[in-house]
N, CA, C and O atoms as CSV, one atom per row, in Angstrom:
chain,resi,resn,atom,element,x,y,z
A,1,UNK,N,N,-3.979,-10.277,-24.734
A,1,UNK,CA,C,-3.813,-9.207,-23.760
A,1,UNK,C,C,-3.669,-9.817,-22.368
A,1,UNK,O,O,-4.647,-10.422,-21.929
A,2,UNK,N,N,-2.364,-9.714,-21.484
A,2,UNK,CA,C,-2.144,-10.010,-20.119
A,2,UNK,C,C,-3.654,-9.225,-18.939
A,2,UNK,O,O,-4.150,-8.105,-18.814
A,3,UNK,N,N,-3.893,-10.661,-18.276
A,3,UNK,CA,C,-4.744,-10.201,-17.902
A,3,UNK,C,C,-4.327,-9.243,-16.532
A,3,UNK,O,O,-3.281,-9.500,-15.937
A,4,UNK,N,N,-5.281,-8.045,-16.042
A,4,UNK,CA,C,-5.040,-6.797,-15.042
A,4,UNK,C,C,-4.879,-7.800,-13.894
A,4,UNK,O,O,-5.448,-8.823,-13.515
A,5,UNK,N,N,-3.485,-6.780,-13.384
A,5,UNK,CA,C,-2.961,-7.632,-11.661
A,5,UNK,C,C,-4.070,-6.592,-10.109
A,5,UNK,O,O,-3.929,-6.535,-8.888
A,6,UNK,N,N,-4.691,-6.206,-10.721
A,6,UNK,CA,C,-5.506,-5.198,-10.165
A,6,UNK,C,C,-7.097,-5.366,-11.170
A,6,UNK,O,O,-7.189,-5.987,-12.229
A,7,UNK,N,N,-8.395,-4.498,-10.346
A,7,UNK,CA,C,-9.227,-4.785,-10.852
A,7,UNK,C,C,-9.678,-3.672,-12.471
A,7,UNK,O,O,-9.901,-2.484,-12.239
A,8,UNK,N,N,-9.738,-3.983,-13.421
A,8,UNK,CA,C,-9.508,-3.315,-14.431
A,8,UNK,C,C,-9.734,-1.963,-14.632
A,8,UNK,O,O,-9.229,-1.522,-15.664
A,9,UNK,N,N,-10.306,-1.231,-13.989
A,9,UNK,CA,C,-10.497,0.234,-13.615
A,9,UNK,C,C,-9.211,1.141,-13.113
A,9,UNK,O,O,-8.861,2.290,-13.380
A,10,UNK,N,N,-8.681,0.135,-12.285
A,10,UNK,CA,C,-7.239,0.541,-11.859
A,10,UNK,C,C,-6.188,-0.380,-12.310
A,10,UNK,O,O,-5.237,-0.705,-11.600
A,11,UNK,N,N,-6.347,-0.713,-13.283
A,11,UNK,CA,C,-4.462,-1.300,-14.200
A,11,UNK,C,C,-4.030,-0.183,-14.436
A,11,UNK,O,O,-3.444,-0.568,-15.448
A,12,UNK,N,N,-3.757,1.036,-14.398
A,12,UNK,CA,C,-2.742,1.559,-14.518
A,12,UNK,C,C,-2.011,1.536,-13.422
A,12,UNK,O,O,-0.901,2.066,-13.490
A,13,UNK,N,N,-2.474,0.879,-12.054
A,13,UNK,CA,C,-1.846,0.819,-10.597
A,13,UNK,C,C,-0.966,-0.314,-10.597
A,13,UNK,O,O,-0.097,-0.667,-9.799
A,14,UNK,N,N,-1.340,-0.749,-11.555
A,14,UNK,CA,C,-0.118,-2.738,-11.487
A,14,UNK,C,C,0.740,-2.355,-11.152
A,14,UNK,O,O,1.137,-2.791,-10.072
A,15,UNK,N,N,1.250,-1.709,-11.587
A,15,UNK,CA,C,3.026,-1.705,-11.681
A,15,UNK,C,C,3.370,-1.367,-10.088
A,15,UNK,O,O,4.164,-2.053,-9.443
A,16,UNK,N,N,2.599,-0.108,-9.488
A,16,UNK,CA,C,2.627,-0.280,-7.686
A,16,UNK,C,C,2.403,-1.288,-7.301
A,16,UNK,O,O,3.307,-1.837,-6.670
A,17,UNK,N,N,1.225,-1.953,-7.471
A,17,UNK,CA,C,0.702,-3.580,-6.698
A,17,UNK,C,C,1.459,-4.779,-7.131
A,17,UNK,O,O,1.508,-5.747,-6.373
A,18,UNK,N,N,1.835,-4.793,-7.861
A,18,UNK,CA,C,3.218,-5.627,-8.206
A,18,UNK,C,C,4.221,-5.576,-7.059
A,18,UNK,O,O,4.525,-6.477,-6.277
A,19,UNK,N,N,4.713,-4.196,-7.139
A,19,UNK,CA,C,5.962,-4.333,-6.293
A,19,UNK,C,C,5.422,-3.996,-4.941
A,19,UNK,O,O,6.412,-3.505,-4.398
A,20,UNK,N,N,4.592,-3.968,-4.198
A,20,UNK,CA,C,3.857,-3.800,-2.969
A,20,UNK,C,C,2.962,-4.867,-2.991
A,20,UNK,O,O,1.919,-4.517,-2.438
A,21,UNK,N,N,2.933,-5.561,-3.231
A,21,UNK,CA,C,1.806,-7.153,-2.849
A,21,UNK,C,C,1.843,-7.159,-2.095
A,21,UNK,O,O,0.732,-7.665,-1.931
A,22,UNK,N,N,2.395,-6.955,-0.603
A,22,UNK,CA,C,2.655,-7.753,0.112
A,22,UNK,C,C,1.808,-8.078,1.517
A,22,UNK,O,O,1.335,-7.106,2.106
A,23,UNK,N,N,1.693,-8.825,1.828
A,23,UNK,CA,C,0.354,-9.631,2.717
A,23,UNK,C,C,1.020,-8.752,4.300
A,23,UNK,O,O,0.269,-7.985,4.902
A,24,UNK,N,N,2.234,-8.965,4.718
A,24,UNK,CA,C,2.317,-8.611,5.877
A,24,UNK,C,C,2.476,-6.903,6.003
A,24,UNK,O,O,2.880,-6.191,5.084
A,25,UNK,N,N,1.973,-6.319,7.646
A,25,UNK,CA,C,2.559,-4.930,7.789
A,25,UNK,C,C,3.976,-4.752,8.254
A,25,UNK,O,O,4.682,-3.785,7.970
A,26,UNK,N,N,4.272,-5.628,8.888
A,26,UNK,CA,C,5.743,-5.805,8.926
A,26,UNK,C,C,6.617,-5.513,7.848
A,26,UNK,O,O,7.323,-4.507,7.785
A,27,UNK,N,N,6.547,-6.516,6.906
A,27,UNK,CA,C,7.117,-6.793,5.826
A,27,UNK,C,C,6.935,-5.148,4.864
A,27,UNK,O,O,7.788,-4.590,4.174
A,28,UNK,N,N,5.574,-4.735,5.148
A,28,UNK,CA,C,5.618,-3.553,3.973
A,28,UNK,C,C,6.562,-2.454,4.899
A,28,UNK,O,O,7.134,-1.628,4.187
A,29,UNK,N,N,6.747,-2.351,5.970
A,29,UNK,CA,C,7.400,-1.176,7.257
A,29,UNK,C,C,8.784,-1.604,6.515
A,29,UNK,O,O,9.413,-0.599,6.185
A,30,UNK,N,N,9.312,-2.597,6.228
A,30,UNK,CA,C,10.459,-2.910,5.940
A,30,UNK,C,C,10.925,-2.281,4.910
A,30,UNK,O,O,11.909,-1.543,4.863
A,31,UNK,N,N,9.912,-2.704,3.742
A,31,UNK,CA,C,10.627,-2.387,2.242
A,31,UNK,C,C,10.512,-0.803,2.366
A,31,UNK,O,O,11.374,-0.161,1.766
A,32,UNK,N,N,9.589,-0.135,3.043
A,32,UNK,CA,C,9.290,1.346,3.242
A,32,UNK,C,C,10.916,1.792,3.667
A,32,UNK,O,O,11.725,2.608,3.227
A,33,UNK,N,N,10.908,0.901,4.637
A,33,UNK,CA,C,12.415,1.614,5.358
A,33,UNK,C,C,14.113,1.099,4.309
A,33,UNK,O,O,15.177,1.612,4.654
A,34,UNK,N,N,14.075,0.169,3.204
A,34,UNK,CA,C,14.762,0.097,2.311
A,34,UNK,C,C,14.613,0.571,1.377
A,34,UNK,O,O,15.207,0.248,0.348
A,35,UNK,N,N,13.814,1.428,1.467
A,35,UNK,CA,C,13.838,2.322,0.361
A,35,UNK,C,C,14.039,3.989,0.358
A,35,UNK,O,O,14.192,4.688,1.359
A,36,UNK,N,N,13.998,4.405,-0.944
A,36,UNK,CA,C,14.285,5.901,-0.330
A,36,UNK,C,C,12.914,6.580,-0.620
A,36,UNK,O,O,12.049,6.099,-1.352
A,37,UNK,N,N,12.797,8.213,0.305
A,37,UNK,CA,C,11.476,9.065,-0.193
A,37,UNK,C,C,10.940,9.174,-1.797
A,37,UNK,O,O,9.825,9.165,-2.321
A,38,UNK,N,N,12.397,9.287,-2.320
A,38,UNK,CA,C,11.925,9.301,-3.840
A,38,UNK,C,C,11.385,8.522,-4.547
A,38,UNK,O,O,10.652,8.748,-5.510
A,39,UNK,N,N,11.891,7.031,-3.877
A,39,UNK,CA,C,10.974,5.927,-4.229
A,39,UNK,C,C,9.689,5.384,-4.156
A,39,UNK,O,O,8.948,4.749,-4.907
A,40,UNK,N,N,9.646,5.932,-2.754
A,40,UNK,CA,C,8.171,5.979,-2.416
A,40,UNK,C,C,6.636,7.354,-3.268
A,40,UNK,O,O,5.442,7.320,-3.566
A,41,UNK,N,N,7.590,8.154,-3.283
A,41,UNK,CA,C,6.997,9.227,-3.857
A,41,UNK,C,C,6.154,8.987,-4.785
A,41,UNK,O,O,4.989,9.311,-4.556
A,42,UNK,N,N,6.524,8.273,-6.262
A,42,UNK,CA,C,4.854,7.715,-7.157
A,42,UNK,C,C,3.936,6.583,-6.823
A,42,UNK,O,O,2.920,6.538,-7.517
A,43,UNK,N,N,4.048,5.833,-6.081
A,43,UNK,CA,C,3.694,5.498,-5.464
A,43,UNK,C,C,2.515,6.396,-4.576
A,43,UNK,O,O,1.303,6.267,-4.750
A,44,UNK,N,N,2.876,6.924,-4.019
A,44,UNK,CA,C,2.016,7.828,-2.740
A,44,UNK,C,C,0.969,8.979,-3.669
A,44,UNK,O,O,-0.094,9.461,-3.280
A,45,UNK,N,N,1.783,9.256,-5.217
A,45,UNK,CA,C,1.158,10.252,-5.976
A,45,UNK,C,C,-0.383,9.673,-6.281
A,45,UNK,O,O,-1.559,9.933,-6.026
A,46,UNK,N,N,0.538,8.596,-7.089
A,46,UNK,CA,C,-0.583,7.846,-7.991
A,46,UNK,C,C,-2.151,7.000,-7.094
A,46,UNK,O,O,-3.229,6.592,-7.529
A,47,UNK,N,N,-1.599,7.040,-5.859
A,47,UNK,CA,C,-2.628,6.154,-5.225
A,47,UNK,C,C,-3.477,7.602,-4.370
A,47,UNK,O,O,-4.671,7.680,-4.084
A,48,UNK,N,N,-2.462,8.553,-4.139
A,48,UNK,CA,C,-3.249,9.861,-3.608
A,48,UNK,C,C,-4.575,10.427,-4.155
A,48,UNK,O,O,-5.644,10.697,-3.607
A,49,UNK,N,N,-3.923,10.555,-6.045
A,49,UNK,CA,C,-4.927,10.834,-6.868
A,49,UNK,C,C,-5.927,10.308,-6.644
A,49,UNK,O,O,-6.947,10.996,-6.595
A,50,UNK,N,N,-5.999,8.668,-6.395
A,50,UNK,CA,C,-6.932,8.215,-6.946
A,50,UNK,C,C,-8.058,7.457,-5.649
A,50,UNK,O,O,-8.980,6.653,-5.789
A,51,UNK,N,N,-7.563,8.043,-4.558
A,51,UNK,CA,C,-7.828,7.007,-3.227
A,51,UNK,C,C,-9.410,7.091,-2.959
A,51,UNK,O,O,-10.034,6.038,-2.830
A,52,UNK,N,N,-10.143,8.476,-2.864
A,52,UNK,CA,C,-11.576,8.281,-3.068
A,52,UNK,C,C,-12.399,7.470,-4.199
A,52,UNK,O,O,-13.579,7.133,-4.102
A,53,UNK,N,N,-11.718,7.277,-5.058
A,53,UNK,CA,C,-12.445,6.154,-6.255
A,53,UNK,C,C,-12.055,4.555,-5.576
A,53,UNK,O,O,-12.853,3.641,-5.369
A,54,UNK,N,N,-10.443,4.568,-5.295
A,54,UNK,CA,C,-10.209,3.671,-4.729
A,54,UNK,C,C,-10.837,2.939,-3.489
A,54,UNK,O,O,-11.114,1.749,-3.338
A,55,UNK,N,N,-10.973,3.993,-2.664
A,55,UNK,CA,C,-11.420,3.641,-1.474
A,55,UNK,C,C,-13.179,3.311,-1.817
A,55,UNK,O,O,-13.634,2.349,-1.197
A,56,UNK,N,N,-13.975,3.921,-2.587
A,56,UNK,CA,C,-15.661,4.011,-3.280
A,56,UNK,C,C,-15.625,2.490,-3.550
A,56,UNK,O,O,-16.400,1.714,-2.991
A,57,UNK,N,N,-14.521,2.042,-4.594
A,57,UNK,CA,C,-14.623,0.628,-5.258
A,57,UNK,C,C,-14.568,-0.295,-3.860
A,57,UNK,O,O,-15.606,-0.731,-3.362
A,58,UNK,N,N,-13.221,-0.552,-3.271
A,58,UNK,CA,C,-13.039,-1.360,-2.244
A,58,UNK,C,C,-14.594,-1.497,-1.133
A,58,UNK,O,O,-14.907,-2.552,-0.582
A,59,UNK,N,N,-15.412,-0.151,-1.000
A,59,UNK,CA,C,-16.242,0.091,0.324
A,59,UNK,C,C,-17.423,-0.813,-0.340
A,59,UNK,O,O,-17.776,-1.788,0.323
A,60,UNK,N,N,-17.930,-0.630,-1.323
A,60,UNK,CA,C,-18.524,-1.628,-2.188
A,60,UNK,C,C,-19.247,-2.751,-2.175
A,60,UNK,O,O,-20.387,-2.982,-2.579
A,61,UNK,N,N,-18.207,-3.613,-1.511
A,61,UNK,CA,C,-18.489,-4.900,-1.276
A,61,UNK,C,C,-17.807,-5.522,-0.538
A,61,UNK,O,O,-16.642,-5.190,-0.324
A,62,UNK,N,N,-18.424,-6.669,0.078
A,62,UNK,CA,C,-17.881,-7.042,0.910
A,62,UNK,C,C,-16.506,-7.475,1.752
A,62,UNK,O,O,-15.978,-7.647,0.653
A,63,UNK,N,N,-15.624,-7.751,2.530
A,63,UNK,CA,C,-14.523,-8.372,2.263
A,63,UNK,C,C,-14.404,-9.683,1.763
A,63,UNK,O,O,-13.558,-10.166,1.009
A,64,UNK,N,N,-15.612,-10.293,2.430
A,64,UNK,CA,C,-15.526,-11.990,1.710
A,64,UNK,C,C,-15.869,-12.176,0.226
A,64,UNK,O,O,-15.321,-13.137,-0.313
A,65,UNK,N,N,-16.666,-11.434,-0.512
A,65,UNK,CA,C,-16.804,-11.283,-1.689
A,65,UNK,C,C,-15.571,-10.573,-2.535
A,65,UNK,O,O,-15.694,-10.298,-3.729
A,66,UNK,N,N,-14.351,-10.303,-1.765
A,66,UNK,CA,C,-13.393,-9.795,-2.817
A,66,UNK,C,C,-12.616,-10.892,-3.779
A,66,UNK,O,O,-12.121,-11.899,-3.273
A,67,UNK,N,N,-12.536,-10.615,-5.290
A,67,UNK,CA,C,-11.582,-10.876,-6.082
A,67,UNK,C,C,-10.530,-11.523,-5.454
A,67,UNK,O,O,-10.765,-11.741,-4.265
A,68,UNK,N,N,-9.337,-11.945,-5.889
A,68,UNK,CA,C,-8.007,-11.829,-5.972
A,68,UNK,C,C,-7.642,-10.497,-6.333
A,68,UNK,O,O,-6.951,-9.905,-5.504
A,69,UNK,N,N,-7.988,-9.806,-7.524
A,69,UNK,CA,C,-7.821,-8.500,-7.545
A,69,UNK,C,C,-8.192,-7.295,-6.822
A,69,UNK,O,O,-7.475,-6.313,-6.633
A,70,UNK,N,N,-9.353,-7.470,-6.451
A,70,UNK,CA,C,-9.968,-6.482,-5.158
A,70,UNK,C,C,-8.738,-6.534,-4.394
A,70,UNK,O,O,-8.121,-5.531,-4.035
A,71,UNK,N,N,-8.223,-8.352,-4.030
A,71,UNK,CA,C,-7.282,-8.578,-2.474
A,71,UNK,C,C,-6.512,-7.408,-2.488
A,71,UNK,O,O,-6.470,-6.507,-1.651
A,72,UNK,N,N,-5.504,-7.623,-4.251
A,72,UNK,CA,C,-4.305,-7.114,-4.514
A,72,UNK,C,C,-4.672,-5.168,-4.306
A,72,UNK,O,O,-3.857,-4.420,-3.766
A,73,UNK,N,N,-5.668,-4.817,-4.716
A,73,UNK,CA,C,-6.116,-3.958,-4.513
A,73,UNK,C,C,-6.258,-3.242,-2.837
A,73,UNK,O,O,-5.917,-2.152,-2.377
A,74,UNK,N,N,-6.615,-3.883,-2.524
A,74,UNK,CA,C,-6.661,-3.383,-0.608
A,74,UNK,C,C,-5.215,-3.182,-0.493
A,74,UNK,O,O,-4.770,-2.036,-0.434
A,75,UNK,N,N,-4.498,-4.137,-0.461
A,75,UNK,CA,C,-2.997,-4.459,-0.024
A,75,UNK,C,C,-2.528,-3.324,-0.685
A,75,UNK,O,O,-1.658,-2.747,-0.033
A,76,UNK,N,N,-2.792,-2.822,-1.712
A,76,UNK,CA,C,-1.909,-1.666,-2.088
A,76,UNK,C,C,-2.558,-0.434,-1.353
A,76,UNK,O,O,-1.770,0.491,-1.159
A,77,UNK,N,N,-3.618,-0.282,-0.986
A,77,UNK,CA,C,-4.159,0.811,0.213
A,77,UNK,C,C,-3.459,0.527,1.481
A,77,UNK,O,O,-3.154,1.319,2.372
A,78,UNK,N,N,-3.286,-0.579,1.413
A,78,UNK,CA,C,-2.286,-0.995,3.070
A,78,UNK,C,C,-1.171,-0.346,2.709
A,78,UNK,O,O,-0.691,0.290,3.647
A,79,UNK,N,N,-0.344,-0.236,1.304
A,79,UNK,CA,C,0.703,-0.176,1.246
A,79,UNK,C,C,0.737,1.389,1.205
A,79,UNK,O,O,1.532,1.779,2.059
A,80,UNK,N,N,0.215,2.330,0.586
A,80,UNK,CA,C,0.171,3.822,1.263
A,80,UNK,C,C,-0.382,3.829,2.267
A,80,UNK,O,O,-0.981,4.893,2.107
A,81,UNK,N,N,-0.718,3.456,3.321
A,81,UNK,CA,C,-1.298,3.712,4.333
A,81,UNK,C,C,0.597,3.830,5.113
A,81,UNK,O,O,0.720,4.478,6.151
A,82,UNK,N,N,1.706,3.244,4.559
A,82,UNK,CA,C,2.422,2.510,5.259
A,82,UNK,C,C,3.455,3.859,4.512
A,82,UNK,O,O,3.907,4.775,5.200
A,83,UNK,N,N,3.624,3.769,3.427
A,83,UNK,CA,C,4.022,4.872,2.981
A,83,UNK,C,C,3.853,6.282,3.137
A,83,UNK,O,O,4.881,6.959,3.172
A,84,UNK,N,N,2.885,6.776,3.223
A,84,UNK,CA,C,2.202,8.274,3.485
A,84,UNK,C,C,2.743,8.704,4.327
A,84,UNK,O,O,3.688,9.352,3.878
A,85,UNK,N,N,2.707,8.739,5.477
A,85,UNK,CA,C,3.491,9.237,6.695
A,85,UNK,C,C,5.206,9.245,6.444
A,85,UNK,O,O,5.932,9.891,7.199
A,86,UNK,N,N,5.550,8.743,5.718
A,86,UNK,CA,C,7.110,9.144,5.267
A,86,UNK,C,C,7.923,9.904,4.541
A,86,UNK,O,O,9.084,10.278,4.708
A,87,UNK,N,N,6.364,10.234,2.907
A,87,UNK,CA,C,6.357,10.642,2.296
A,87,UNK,C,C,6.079,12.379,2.314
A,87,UNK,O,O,6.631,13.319,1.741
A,88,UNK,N,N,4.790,12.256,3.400
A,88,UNK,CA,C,4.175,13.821,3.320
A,88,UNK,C,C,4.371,13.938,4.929
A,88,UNK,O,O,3.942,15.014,5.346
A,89,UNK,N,N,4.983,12.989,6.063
A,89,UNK,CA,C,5.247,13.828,7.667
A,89,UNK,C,C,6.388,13.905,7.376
A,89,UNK,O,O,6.829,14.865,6.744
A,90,UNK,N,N,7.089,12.943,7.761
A,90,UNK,CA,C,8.617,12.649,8.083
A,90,UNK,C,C,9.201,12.905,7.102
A,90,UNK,O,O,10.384,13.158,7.331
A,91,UNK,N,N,8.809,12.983,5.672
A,91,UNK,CA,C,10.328,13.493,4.470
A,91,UNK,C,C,11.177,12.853,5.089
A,91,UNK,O,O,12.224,13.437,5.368
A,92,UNK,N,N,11.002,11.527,5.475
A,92,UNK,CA,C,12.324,10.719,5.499
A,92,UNK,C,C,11.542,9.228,5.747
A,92,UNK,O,O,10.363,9.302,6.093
A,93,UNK,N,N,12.207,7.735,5.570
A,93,UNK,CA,C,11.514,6.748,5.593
A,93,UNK,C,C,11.347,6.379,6.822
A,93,UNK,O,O,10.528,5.500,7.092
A,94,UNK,N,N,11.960,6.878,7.604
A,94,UNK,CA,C,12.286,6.468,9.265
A,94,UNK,C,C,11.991,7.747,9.822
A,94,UNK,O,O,12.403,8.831,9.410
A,95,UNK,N,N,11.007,7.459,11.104
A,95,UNK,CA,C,10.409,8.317,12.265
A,95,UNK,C,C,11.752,8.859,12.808
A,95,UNK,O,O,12.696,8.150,13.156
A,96,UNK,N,N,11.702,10.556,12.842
A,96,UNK,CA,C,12.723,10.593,13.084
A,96,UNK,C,C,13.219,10.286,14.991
A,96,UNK,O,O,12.379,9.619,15.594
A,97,UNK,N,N,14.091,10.601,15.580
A,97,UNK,CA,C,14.635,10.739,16.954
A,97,UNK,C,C,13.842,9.721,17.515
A,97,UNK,O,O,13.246,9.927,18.572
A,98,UNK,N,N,13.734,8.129,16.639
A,98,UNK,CA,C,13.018,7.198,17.243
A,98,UNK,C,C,13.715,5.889,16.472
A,98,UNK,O,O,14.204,5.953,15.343
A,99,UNK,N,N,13.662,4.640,17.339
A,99,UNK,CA,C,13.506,3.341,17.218
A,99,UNK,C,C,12.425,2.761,16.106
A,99,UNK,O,O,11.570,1.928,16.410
A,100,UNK,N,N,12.553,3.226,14.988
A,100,UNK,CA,C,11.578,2.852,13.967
A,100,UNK,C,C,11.310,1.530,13.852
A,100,UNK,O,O,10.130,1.289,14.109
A,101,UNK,N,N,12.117,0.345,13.491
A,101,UNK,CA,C,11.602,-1.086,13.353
A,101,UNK,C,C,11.016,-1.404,14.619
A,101,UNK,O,O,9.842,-1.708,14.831
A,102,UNK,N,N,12.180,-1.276,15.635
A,102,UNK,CA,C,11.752,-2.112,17.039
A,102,UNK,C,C,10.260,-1.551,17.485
A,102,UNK,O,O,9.629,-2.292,18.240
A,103,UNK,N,N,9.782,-0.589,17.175
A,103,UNK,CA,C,8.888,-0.147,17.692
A,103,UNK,C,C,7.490,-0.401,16.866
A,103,UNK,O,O,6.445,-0.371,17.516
A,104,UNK,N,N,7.449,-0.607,15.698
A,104,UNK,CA,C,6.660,-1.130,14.834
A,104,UNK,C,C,6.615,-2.109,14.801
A,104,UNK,O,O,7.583,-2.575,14.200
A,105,UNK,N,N,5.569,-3.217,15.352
A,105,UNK,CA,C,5.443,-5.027,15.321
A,105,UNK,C,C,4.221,-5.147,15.551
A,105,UNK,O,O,3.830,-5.196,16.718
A,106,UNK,N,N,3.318,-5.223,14.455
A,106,UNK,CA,C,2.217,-5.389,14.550
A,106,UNK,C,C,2.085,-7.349,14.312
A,106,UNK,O,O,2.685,-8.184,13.635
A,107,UNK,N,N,0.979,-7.363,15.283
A,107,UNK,CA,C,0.946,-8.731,15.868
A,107,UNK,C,C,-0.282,-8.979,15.266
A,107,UNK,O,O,-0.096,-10.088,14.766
A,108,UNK,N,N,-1.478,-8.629,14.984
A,108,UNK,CA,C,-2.567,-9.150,14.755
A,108,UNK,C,C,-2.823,-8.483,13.171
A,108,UNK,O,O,-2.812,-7.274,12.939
A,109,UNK,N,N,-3.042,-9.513,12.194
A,109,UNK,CA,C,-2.929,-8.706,10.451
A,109,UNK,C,C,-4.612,-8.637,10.475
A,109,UNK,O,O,-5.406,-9.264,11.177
A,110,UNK,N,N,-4.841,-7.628,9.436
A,110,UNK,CA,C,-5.750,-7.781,9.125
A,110,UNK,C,C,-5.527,-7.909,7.504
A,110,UNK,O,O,-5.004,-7.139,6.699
A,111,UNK,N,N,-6.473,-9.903,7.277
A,111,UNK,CA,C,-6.207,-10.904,6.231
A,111,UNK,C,C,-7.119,-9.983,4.986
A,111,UNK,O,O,-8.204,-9.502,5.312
A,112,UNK,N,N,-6.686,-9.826,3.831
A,112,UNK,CA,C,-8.052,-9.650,2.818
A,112,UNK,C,C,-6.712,-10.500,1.600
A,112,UNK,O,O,-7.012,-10.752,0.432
C-alpha cells in the first residue's frame, strides 16, 4: 500500500496536495490565475467540508513538530486560502477591475 501524501486521516485530500504542494504564495496566485473557476471548484469543496477538522488537526501541534505530511497538509490550507476568494467572491480567478499579479507579491513566506 503507497504510503498517504497527507496525514492519514486526510488521504482522501492527496490528490489536491499533490497538485497544490506548493511552498511559495506567489507561485500558488499563479497556478490560481492559470486556471479556471471550475478547476478550482473541488478543490475549495473538498477542503471547505473539511477545514474545521483540518484546521483542529494542524492547531494541535506545534509548527516545529510537524510531519512532512502535516507540512504538505498546511500548504494545502495555504492553497484554499489562495483559492477561496475566486471561487466564492470573484466567480472569476482574477480580482476583477484590477492589476491582479502586479499587485500580489508577497515578500516575506511563511515556511512550514
Amino acid at each position: 500500500m503507497a504510503k498517504s501524501f497527507l496525514p492519514k486521516q486526510f488521504q482522501d485530500l492527496d490528490p489536491f496536495a499533490k497538485e497544490w504542494d506548493i511552498t511559495a504564495t506567489n507561485e500558488r496566485y499563479l497556478k490560481r490565475l492559470s486556471s479556471s473557476v471550475e478547476e478550482l471548484r473541488p478543490l475549495y469543496d473538498a477542503v471547505f467540508e473539511r477545514f474545521e477538522e483540518l484546521k483542529t488537526y494542524l492547531d494541535s501541534k506545534p509548527m516545529d513538530a510537524f510531519t512532512e505530511e502535516d507540512k504538505r497538509l498546511g500548504r494545502l490550507m495555504f492553497a484554499f486560502a489562495v483559492v477561496a476568494p475566486a471561487v466564492i467572491t470573484f466567480k472569476d480567478v482574477r480580482v476583477p477591475d484590477c492589476e491582479s499579479v502586479p499587485m500580489f507579491d508577497v515578500q516575506v513566506e511563511v515556511e512550514i
